[in-house]
C-alpha positions as CSV (number, residue, x, y, z in Angstrom):
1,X,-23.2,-25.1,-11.4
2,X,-20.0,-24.6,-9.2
3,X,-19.6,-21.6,-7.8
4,X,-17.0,-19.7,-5.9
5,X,-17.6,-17.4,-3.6
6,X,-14.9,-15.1,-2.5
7,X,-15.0,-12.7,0.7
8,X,-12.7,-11.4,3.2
9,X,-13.8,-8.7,5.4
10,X,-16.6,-8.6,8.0
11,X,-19.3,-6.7,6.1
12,X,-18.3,-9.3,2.8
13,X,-19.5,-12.1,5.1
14,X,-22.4,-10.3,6.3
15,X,-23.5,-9.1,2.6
16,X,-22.7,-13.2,1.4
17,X,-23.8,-15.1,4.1
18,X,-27.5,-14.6,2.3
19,X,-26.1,-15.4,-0.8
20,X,-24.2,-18.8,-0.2
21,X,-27.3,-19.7,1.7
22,X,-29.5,-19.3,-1.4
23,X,-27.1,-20.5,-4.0
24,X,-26.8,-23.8,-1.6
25,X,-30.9,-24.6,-1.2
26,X,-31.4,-23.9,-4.8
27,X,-28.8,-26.5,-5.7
28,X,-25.4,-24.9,-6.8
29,X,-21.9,-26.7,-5.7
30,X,-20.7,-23.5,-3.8
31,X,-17.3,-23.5,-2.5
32,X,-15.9,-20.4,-0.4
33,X,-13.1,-18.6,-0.1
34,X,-11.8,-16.4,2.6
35,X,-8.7,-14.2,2.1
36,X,-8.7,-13.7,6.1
37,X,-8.7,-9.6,5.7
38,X,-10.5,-9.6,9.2
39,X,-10.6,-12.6,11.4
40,X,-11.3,-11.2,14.8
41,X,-13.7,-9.2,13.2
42,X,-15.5,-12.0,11.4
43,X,-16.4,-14.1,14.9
44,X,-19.5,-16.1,14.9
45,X,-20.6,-15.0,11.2
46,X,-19.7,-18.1,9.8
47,X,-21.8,-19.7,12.2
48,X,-24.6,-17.7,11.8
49,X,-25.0,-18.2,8.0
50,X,-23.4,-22.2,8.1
51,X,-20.4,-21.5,5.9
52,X,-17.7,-23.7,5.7
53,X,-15.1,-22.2,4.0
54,X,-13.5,-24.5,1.1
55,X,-9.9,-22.1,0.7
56,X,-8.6,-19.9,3.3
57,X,-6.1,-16.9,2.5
58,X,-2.2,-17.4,3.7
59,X,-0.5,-14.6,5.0
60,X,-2.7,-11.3,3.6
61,X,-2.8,-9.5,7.1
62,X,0.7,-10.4,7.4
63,X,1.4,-7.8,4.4
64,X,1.4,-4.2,5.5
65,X,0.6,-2.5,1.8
66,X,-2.5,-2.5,-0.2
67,X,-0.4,-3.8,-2.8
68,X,1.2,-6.6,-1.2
69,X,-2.4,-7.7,0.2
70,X,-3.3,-7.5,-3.5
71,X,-0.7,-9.1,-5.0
72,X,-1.1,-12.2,-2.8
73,X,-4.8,-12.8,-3.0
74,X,-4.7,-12.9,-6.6
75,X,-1.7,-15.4,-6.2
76,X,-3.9,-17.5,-4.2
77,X,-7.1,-16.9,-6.4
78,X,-4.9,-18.0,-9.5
79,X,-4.3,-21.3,-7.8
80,X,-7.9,-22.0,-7.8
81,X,-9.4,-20.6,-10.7
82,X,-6.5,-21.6,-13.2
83,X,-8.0,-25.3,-13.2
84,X,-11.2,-24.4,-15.0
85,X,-13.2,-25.6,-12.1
86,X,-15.5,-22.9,-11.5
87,X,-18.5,-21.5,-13.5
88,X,-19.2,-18.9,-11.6
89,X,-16.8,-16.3,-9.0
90,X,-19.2,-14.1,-6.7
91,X,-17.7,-10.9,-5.2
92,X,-19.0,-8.4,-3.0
93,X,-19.0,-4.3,-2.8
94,X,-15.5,-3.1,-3.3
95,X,-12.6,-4.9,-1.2
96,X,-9.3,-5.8,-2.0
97,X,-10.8,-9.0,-1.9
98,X,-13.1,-8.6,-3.7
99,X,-11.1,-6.3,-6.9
100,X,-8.4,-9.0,-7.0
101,X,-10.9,-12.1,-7.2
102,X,-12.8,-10.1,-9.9
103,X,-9.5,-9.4,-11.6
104,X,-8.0,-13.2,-11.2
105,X,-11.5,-14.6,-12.5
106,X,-11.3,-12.1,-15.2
107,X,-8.1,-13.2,-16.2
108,X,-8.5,-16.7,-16.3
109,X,-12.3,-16.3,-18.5
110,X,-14.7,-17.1,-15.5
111,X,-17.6,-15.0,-15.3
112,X,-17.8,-12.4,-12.5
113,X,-21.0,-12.3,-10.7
114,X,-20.4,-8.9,-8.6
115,X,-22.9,-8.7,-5.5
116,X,-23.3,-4.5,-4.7
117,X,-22.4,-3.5,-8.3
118,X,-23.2,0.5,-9.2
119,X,-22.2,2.5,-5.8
120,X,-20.1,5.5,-7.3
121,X,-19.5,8.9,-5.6
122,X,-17.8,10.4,-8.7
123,X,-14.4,10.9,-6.5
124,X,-12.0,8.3,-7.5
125,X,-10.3,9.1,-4.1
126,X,-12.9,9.3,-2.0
127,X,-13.4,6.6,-0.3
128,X,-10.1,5.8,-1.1
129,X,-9.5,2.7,-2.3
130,X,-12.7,1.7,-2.6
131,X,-14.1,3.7,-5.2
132,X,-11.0,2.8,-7.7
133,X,-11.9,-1.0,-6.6
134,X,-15.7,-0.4,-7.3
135,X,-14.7,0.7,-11.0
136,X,-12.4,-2.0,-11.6
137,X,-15.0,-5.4,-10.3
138,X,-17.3,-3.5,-12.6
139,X,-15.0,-3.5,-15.6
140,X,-14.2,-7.1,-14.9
141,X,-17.9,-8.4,-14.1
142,X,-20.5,-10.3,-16.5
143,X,-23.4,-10.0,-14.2
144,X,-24.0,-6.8,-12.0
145,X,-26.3,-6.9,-9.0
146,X,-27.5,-3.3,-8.3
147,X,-28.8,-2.7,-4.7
148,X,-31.3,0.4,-6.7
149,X,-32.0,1.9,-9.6
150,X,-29.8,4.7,-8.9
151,X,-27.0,2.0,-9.0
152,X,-28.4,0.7,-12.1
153,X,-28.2,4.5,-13.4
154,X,-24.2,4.9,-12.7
155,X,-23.3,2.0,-14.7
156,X,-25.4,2.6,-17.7
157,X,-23.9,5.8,-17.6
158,X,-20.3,4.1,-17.8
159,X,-21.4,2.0,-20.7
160,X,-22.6,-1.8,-19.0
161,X,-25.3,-3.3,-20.7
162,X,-28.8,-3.1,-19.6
163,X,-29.2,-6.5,-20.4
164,X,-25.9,-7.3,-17.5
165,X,-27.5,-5.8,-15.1
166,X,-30.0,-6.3,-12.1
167,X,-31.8,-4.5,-9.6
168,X,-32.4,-6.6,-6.9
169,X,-32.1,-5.0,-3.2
170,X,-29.1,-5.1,-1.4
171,X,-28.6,-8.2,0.7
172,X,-27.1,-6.2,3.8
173,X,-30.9,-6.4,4.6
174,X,-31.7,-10.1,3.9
175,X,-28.7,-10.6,6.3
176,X,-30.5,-8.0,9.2
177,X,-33.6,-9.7,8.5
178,X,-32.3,-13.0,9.3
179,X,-30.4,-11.9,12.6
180,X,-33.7,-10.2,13.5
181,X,-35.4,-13.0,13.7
182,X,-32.8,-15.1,15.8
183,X,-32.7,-12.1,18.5
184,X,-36.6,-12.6,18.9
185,X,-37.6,-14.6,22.2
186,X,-35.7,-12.3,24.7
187,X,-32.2,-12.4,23.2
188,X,-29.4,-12.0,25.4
189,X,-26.4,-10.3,24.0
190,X,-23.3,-12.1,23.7
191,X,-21.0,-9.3,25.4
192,X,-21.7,-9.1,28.5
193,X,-21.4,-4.8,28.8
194,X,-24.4,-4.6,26.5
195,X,-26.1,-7.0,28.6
196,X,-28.2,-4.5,30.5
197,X,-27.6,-1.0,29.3
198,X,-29.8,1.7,31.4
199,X,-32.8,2.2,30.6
200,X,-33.1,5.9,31.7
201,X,-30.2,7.3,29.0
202,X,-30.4,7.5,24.8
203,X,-28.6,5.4,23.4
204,X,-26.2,6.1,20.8
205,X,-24.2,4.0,18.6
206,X,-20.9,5.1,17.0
207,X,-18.8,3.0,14.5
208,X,-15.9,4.5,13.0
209,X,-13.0,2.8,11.3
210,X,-12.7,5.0,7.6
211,X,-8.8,5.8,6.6
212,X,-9.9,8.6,5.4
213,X,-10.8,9.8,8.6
214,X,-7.4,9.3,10.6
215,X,-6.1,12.5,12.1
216,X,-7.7,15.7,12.3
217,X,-11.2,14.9,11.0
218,X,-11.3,11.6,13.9
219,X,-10.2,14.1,16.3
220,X,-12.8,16.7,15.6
221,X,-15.5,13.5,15.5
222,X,-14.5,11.9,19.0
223,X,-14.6,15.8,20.7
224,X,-18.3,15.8,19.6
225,X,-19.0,12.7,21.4
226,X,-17.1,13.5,24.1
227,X,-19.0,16.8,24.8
228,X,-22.3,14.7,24.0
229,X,-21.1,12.2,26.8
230,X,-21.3,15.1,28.9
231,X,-24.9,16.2,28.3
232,X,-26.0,13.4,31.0
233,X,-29.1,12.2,29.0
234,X,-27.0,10.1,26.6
235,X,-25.0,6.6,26.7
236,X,-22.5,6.9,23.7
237,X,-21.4,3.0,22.8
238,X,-18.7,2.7,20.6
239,X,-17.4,-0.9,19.2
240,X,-13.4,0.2,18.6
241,X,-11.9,-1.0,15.1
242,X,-8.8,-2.7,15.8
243,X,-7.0,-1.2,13.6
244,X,-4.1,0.4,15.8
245,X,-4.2,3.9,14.4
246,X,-8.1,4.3,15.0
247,X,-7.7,2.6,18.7
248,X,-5.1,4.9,19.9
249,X,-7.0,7.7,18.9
250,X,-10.0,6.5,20.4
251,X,-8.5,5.6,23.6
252,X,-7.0,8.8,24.1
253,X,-9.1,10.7,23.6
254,X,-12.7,9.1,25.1
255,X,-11.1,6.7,27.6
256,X,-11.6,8.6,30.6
257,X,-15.4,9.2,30.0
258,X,-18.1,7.7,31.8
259,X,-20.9,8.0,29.7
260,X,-18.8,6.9,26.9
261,X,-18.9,2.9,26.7
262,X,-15.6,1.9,24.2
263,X,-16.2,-1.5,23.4
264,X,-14.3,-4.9,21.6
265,X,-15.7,-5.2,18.1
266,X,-19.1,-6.8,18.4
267,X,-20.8,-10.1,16.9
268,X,-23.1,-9.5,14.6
269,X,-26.6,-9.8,16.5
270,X,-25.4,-8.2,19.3
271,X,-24.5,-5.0,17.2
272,X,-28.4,-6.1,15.4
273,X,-29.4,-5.5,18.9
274,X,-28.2,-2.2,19.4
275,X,-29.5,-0.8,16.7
276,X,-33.2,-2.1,17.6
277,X,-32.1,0.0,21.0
278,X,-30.5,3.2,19.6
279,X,-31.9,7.0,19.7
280,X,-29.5,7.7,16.2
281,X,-26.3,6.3,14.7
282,X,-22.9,7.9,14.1
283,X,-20.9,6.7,11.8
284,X,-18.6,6.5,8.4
285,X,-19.5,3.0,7.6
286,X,-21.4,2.1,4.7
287,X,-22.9,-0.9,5.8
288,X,-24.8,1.1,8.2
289,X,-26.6,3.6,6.1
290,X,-28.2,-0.1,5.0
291,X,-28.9,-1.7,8.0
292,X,-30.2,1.3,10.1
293,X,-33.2,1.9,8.1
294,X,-34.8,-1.2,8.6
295,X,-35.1,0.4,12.2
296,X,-36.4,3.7,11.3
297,X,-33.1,5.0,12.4
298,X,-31.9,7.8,11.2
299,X,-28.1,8.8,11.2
300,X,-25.6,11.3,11.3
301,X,-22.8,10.0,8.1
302,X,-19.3,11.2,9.2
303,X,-18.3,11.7,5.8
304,X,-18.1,14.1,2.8
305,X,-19.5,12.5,0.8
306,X,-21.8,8.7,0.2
307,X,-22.0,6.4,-2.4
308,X,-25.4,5.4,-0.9
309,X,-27.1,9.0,-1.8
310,X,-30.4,6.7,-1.4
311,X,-30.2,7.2,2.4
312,X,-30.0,10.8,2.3
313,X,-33.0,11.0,-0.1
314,X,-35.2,9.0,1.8
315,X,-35.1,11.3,4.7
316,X,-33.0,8.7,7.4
317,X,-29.5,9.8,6.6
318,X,-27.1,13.3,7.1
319,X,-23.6,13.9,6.0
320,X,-22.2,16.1,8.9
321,X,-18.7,14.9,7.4
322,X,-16.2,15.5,10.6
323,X,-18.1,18.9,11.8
324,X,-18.0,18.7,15.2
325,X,-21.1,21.4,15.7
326,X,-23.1,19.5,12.9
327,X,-22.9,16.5,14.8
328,X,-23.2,17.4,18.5
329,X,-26.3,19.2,17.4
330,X,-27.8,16.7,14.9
331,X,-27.2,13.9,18.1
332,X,-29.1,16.3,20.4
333,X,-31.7,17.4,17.7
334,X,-32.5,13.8,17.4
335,X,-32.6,13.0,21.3
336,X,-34.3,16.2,22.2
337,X,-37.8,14.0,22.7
338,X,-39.2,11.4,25.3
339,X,-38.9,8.5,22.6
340,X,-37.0,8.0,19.8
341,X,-37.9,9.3,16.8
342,X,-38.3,6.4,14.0
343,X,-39.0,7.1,10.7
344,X,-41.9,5.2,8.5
345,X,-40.9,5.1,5.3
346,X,-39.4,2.0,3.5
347,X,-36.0,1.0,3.5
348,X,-34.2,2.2,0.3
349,X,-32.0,-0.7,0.1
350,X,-34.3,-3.8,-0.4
351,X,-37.4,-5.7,1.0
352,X,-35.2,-9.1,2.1
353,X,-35.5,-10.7,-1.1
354,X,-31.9,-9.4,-2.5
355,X,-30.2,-13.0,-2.3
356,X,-33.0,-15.1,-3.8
357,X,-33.3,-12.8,-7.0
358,X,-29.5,-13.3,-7.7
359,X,-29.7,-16.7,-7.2
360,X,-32.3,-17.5,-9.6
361,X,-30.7,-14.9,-12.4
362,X,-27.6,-17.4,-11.5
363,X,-29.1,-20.7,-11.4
364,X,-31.3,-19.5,-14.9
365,X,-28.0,-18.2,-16.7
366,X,-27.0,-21.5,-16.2
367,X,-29.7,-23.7,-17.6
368,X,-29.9,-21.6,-20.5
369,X,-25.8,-22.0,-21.1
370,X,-26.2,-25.6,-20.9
371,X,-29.0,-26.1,-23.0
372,X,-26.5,-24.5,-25.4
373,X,-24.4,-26.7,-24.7
């Protein structure tokens, strides 16, 4: 089988990096491509999970609209799926990568394998784009790997085959499972200002980078921390996205705060590290409400809405949205005692095991097409 796998974004690589890894011991010819939608972002990943990447992206940060950014990974998709080389394309979640590889591989008959297939909130605006991308990988996709049932549930409901689909985990925790295990031995962060946080403050960990969130809500969001910076118990860290809108807002407004650490975006097992050290997580980031379980976390969801309801459900998420008395007081609520407070139950998302069940529905797909044959 040859196999492309195409990513482009941070969490892409994070979600994948299990995946190639599987696909590769099991046998496969997997090639990779990476349409470069964060570079700075991405550092050390491809390291951690030993990918190589066959095709890189030419220009796609260079192009200020979503459309443009669209337009020109497709271009370059065309270029390598228009040969017939490829059995397979593998996309993950709901990118512009990943809706324009599904689309390109659509186009040119090559079955769509789409890794975190299912996640709806209802809203076809909210998160905006994503949920518009979400729907269009799915109407574009052979084989759909749902994280749960629930997942499995929304595309029934929109009329995919039972048959098409597969609930297999989600493989944002095979990826924390495998950084966990690198950080054991004593692991000494990578950046240096996490190197040796206090030991006598909570620790809280912030990520916020949602469009969605620009403005007002952002505003209302950073006052929260910035009055929880001033409690005196609490260390807030925040990684900064670099996307200019979100820094200038952040700098701005929490710069001048000493119990408010902002930070450069983070490697990977350094941010794996803070969460094994954190009291409760803030943030809008999806990823998150799937990695922060695996430590008993629970976390305050600056959104409106999630299309991970799972980690509401289980008891370790709330959506505070961008109310600024909802989250000071669900931050202090959840630092109020000596020790954090982790939670026992099971991880909604998956037990680790996410990439290997998609690579043997793959790699069994493919026996029986060329028996066929």
């Amino acid at each position: 089988m040859r196999i492309l796998i195409a990513f482009g974004t941070r969490p892409e690589i994070i979600k994948l990096g299990p995946v190639y890894r599987a696909l590769r011991e099991a046998g496969a010819h997997v090639d990779v491509f990476w349409s470069g939608q964060h570079i700075d972002l991405a550092d050390g990943l491809l390291d951690l999970f030993e990918i190589q990447p066959a095709h890189r992206g030419v220009g796609v940060m260079q192009e200020a609209s979503l459309a443009g950014k669209f337009a020109l990974i497709t271009q370059q998709m065309q270029s390598l799926l228009g040969s017939g080389q490829y059995d397979w394309v593998v996309v993950q979640g709901d990118t512009m990568t990943a809706a324009a590889g599904a689309l390109t591989a659509f186009l040119n008959h090559v079955p769509v394998a789409h890794v975190e297939a299912g996640l709806r909130t209802g809203t076809i605006h909210s998160p905006w784009p994503e949920e518009f991308n979400r729907r269009l990988i799915t109407l574009a996709s052979t084989l759909h790997f749902a994280p749960t049932k629930q997942s499995r549930d929304n595309l029934l409901r929109e009329g995919v085959r039972s048959d098409h689909i597969s609930v297999v985990g989600n493989t944002a925790v095979d990826a924390l499972l495998y950084a966990r295990s690198r950080l054991a031995g004593g692991y000494v962060p990578i950046d240096r200002e996490i190197a040796n946080l206090p030991r006598d403050r909570k620790l809280v960990l912030a990520t916020l980078h949602r469009r969605e969130n620009i403005g007002t809500p952002l505003n209302e969001i950073l006052e929260s921390l910035r009055e929880l910076g001033n409690d005196g118990d609490k260390l807030i860290l925040l990684p900064v996205h670099p996307n200019p809108d979100i820094r200038a807002q952040v700098v701005r407004a929490l710069g001048d705060q000493p119990n408010i650490r902002l930070l450069k975006p983070l490697r990977y097992t350094d941010f794996v590290y803070l969460l094994s050290r954190s009291w409760t997580v803030v943030t809008d980031s999806g990823g998150v409400q799937e990695e922060a379980p695996t430590f008993g976390l629970h976390i305050l969801i600056t959104r409106e809405s999630t299309e991970r309801p799972e980690v509401v459900e289980a008891g370790f998420g709330t959506l505070v949205g961008s109310n600024r008395d909802a989250i000071t007081a669900g931050v202090r609520r959840l630092t109020s005692s000596d020790a954090p407070q982790r939670l026992a139950a099971r991880n909604p998302f998956g037990d680790g095991e996410a990439s290997r069940r998609m690579t043997e529905r793959m790699i069994g797909l493919g026996q029986l097409q060329q028996a066929a044959e």
